[in-house]
C-alpha positions as CSV (number, residue, x, y, z in Angstrom):
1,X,0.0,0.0,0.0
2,X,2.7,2.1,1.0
3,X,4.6,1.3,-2.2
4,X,1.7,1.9,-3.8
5,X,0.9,5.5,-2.4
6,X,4.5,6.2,-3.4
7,X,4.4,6.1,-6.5
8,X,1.6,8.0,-7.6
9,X,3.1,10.7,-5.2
10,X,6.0,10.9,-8.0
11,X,3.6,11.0,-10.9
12,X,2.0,13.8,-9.3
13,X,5.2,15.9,-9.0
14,X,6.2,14.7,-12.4
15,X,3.2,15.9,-14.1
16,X,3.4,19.3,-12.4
17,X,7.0,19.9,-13.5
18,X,6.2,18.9,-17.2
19,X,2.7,21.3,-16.9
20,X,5.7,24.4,-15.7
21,X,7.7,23.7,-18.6
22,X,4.8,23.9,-20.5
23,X,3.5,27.0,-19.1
24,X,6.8,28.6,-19.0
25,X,7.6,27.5,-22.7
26,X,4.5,28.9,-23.7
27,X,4.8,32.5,-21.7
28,X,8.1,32.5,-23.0
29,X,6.7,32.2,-26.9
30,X,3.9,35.2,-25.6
31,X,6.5,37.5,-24.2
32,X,7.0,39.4,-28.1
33,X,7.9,43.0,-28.2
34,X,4.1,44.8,-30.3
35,X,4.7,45.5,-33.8
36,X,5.0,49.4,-34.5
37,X,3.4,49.0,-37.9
38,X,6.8,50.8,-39.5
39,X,7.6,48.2,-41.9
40,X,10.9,50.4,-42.9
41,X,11.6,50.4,-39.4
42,X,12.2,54.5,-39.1
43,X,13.6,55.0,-42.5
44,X,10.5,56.6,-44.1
45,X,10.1,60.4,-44.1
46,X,7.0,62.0,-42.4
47,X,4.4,64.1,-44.7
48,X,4.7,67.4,-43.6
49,X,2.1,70.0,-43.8
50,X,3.2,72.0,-46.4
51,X,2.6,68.7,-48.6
52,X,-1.0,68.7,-47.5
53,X,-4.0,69.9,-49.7
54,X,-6.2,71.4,-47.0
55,X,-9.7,70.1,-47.5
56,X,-12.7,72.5,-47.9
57,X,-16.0,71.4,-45.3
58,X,-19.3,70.1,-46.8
59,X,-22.4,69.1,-45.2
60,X,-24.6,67.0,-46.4
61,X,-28.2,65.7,-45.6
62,X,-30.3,63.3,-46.3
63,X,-33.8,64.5,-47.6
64,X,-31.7,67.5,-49.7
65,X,-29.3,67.7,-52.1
66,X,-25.8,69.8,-52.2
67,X,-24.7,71.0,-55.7
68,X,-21.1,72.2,-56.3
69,X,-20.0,74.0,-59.8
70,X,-16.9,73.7,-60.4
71,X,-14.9,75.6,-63.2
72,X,-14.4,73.2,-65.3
73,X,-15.7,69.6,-66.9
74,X,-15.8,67.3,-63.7
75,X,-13.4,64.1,-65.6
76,X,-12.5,62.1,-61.3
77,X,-14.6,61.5,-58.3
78,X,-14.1,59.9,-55.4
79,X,-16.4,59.0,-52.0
80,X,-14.7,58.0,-48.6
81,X,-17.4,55.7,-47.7
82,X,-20.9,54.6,-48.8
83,X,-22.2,56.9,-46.0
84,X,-22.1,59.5,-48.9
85,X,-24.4,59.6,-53.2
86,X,-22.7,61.7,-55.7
87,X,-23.3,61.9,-59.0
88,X,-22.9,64.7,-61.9
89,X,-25.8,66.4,-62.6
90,X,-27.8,65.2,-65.9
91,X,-27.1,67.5,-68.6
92,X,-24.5,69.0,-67.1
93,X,-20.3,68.1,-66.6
94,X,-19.4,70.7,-64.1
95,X,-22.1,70.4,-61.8
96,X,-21.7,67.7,-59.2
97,X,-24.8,66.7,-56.4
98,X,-24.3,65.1,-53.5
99,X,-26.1,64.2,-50.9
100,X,-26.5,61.3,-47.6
101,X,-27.1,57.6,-48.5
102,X,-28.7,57.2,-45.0
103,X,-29.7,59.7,-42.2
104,X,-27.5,60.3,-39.3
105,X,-24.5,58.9,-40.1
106,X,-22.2,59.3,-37.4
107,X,-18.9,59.2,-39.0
108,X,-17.1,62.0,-41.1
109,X,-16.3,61.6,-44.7
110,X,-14.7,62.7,-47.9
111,X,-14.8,63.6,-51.5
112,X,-12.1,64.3,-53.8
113,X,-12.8,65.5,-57.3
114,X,-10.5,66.4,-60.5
115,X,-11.9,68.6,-63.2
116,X,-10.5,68.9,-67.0
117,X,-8.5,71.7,-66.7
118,X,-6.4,69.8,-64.2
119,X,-7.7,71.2,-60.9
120,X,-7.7,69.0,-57.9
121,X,-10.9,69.7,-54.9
122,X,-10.8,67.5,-51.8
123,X,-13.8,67.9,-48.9
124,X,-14.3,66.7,-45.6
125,X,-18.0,65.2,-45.6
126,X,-20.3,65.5,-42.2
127,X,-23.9,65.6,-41.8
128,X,-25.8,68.2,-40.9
129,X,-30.3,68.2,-40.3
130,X,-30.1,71.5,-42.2
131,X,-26.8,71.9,-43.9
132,X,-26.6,75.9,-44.6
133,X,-24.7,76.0,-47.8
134,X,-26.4,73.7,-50.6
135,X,-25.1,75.4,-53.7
136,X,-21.3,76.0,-53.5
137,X,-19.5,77.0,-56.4
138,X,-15.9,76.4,-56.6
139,X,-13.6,79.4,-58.2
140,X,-10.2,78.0,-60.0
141,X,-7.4,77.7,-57.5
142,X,-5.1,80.3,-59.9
143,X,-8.1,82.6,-60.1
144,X,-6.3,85.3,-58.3
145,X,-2.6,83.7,-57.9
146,X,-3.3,82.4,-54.3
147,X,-2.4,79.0,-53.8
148,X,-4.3,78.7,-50.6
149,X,-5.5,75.4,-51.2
150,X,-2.9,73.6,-52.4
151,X,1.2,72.9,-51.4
152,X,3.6,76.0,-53.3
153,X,4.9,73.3,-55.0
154,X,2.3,71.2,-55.8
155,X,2.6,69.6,-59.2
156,X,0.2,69.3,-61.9
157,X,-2.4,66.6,-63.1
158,X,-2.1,65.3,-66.6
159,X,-4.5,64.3,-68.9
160,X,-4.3,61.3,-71.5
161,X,-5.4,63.1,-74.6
162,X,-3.0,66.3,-73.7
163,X,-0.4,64.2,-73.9
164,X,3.0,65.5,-72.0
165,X,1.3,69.1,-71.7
166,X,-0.3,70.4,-68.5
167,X,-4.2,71.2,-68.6
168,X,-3.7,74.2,-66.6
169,X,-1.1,75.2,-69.1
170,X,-3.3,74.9,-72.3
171,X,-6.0,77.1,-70.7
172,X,-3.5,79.5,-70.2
173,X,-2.5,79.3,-73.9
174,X,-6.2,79.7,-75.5
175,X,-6.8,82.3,-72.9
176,X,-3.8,84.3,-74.0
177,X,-4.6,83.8,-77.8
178,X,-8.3,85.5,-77.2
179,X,-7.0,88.0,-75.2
180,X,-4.5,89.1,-77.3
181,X,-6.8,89.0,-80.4
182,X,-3.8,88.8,-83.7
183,X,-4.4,88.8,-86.7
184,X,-1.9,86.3,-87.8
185,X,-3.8,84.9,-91.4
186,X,-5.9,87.1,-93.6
187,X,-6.2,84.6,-96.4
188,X,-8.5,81.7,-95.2
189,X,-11.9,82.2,-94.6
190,X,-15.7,82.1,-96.2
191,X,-19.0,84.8,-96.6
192,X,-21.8,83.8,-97.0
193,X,-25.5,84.9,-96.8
194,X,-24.0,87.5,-94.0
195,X,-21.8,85.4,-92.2
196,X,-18.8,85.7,-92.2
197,X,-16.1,83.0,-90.9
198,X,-12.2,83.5,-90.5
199,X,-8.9,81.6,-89.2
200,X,-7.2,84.3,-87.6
201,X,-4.3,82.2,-86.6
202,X,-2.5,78.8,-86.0
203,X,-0.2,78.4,-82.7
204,X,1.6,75.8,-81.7
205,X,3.4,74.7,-78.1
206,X,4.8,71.5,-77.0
207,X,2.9,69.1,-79.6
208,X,-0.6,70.7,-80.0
209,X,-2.0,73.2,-82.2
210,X,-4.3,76.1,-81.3
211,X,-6.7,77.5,-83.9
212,X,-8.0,80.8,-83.3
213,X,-11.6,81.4,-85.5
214,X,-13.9,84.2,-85.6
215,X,-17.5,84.5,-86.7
216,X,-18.9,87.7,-87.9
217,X,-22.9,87.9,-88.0
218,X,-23.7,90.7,-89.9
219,X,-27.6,90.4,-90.6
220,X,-30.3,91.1,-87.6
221,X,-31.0,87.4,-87.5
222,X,-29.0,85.4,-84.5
223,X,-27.0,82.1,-85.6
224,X,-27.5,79.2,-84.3
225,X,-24.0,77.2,-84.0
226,X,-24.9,73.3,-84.9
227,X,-21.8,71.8,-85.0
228,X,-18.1,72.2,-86.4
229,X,-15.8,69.8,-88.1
230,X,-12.3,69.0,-88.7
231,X,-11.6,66.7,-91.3
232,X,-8.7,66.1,-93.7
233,X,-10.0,64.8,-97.1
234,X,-9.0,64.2,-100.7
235,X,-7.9,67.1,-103.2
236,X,-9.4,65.6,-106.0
237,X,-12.0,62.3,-105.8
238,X,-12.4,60.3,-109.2
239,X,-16.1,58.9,-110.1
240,X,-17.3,56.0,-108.2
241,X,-14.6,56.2,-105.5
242,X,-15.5,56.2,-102.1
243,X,-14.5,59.6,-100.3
244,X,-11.9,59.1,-97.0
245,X,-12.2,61.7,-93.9
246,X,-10.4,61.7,-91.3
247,X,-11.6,63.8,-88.3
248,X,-9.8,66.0,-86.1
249,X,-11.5,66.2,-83.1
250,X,-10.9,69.3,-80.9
251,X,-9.4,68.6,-77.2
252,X,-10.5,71.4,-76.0
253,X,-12.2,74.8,-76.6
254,X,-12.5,78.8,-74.9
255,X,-15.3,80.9,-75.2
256,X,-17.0,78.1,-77.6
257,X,-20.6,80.2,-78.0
258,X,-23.3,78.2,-79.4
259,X,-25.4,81.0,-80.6
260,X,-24.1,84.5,-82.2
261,X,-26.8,87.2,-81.9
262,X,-27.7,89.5,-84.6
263,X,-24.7,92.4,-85.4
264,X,-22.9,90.5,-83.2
265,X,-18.8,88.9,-83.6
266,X,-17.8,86.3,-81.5
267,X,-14.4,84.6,-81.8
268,X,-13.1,80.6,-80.0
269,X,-10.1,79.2,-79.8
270,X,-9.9,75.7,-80.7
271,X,-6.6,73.0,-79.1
272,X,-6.1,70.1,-81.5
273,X,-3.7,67.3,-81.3
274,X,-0.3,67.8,-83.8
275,X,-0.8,66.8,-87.2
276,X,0.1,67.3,-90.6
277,X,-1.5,67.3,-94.3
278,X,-0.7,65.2,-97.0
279,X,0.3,66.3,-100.1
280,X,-2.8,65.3,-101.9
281,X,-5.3,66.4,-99.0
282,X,-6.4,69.2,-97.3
283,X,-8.0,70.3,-93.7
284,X,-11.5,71.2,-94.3
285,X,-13.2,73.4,-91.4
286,X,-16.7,73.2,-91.9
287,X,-19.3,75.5,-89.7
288,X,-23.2,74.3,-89.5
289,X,-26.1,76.3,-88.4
290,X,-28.8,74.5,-86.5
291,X,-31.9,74.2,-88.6
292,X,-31.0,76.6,-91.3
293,X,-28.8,77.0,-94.3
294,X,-26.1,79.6,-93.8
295,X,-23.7,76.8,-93.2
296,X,-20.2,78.2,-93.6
297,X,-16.4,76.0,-94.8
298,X,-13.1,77.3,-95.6
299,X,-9.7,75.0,-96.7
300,X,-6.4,75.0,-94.6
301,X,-3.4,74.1,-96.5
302,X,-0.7,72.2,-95.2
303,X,2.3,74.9,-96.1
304,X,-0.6,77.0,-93.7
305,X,-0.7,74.4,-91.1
306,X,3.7,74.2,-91.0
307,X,4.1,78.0,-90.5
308,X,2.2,77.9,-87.7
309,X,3.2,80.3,-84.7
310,X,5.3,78.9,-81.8
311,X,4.0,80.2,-78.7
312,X,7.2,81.3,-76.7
313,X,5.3,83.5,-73.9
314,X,2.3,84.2,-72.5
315,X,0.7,87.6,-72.4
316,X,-2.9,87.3,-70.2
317,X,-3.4,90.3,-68.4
């Protein structure tokens, strides 16, 4: 009995030794210093504030809509959080509405938006029963040569059909041309039926071409701008052959008037993509009025389109 009593006395001490090691193995494995979340373990540099794009503050409800004009064609947007509906408004590419996908919602969100001309807009969302301000509209951030809402140094976004040129830089350009209103051509143009429709002048700068046009209404009775055309076609077609365009569409456009009143002359500038004419072809610009007949056309050459103007400096003011 004794022997007996003995020896599951030592399997008792046995099996608390091996549970210690245990225990102790395993609060030795637990005993990790907390991660820091640095994965380049202090190398990184810190975002400083002069990098930051201070946000402008929106608030936003959920039985009324917020509209924001902007200056420009909206081309990005982007929501924080599902908290948040925005949508451009129908008809329109510069107005944006936005508005609360549910009522209360507790936690703050944002909205980032990039228009054509390159601008960037970032807001900090919140909700609000009765938000105060429902139609905000946005001015461009080089309106008055402030850059309050962006870094000094900030650098520029870039569009995909501008190529290696800088939105902000082309509405500069077209905004100079009009402004400084030259006569650089005084050979290319049409009449017709009291309208009258020039190329004033061809620019180029940094792989695009600006075409300055002006359109001269002289009768009392307003035209109505349908559409205009850039298309390259053949010199001379034979019979029974099929006639190849190519159109030029514009990238973008200033002061692009849809209707000219009566006595009235209106003049756009026009940014293409780089190109060139073949010898047997020519540039066509054809002018349409909207249900009526005073449609207007004139031929660009391609010795016109090589002497094109380089644009070496800008003269807005």
């Amino acid at each position: 009995m004794k022997r007996f009593l003995l020896m599951i006395a030592v399997s008792v001490c046995v099996f608390t030794v091996n549970a210690q090691e245990v225990v102790e193995e395993k609060a030795t494995v637990t005993q990790t210093n907390p991660s820091t979340g640095d994965y380049f373990e202090g190398l990184t540099r810190p975002l400083t504030f002069n990098r930051m794009i201070p946000p402008y503050a929106l608030e936003v409800t959920f039985s009324k809509t917020v509209h924001i004009i902007f200056p420009s064609a909206i081309r990005y947007v982007d929501l924080g959080s599902a908290d948040l509906l925005a949508a451009k408004a129908d008809g329109a590419e510069n107005v944006l509405r936005v508005k609360a996908a549910l009522r209360d919602f507790s936690r703050e969100s944002n909205l980032a938006v990039i228009t054509e001309d390159g601008a960037y807009y970032t807001f900090n969302v919140k909700y609000a029963d009765e938000p105060v301000k429902l139609s905000v509209e946005m001015t461009d951030f080089i309106h008055d040569g402030e850059a309050v809402n962006r870094p000094n140094n900030a650098m520029e976004i870039y569009m995909r059909e501008l190529g290696s040129e800088s939105p902000l830089l082309v509405k500069l350009i077209m905004k100079s041309i009009y402004k400084n209103d030259n006569r650089e051509i005084k050979h290319i143009g049409s009449k017709r039926f009291g309208i009258q429709y020039t190329l004033k002048g061809i620019y180029t700068h940094n792989g695009l071409l600006y075409f300055h046009m002006q359109l001269k209404n002289s009768s009392n009775v307003p035209f109505d701008v349908d559409y205009i055309t850039f298309k390259i076609v053949d010199k001379k077609v034979a019979k029974r052959t099929a006639i190849q365009e190519q159109v030029i569409m514009p990238l973008r456009a200033h002061n692009n008037l849809t209707l000219i009143g009566g006595k009235r002359t209106e003049r756009v500038v026009f940014t293409l993509p780089k190109f060139t004419i073949p010898d047997d072809k020519h540039l066509i610009i054809e002018l349409n009025e909207k249900e009526g007949g005073r449609h207007q056309s004139f031929v660009v050459e391609n010795a016109d389109l090589v002497r094109s103007k380089v644009i070496n400096e800008l003269k807005v003011k």
